[in-house]
C-alpha positions as CSV (number, residue, x, y, z in Angstrom):
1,X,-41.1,-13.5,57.8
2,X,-40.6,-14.4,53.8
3,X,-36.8,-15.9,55.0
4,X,-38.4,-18.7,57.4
5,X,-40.4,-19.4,54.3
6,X,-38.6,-20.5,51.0
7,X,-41.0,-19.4,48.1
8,X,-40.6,-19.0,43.8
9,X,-41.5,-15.4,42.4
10,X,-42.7,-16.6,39.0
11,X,-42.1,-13.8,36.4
12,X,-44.3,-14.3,33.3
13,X,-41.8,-12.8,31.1
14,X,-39.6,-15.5,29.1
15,X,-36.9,-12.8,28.3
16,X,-37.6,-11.0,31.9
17,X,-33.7,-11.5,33.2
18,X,-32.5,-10.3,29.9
19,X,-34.5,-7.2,29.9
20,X,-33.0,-6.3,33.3
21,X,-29.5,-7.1,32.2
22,X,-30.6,-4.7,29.2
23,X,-31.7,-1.8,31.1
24,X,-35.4,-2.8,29.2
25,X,-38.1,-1.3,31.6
26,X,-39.8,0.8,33.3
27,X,-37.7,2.4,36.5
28,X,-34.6,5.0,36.9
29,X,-32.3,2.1,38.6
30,X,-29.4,0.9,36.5
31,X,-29.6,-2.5,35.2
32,X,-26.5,-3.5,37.4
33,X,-27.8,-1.8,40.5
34,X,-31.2,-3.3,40.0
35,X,-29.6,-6.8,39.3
36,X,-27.8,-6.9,42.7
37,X,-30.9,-6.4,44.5
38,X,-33.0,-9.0,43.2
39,X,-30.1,-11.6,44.2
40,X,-29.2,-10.0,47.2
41,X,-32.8,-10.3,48.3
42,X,-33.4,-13.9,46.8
43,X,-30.4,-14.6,49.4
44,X,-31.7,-12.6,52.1
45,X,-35.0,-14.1,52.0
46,X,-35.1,-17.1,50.8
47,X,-36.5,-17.0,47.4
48,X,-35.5,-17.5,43.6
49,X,-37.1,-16.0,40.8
50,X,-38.0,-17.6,37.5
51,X,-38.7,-16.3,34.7
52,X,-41.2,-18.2,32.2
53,X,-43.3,-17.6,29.4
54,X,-46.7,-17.3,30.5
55,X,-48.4,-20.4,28.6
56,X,-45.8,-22.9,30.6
57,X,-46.9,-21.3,34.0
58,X,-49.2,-23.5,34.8
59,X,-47.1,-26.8,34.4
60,X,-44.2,-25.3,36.5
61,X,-46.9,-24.8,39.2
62,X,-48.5,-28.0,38.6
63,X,-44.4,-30.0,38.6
64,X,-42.8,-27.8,41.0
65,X,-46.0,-28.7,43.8
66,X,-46.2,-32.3,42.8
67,X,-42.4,-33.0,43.4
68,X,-42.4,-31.0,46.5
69,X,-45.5,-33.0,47.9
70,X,-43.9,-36.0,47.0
71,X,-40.2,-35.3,48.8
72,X,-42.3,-34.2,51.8
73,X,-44.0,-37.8,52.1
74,X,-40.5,-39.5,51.7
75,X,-39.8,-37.5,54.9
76,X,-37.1,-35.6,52.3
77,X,-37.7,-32.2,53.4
78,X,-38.7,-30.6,56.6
């Protein structure tokens, strides 16, 4: 269902993506291995993942919602 529906995984963790490349965290899959399935899902479904420090959240919320609203009135996205 997630793929008909494009949607942001918001990752409070500023250095989240270099921690993966890293190997920095808490699972037995290899940083490469657990790499490729975060993008190959993010294609699959339909989804991107950010990763942001967590006292900027709410403004990439706020921005990311405001501009969408505003390209849907325009008649820019469908």
């Amino acid at each position: 269902r997630a793929s008909k529906h494009p949607f942001t995984l918001l990752v409070e963790d500023l250095e989240g993506y270099q921690k993966i490349l890293n190997g920095k965290y808490r699972s037995q899959y290899k940083p490469q291995s657990l790499l490729g399935s975060l993008k190959t899902f993010e294609v699959r479904y339909n989804f991107s993942t950010v990763f942001i420090n967590p006292s900027a959240t709410g403004n990439y919320i706020y921005h990311h919602f405001h501009y969408m609203a505003r390209e849907l009135l325009k008649g820019g996205l469908v």
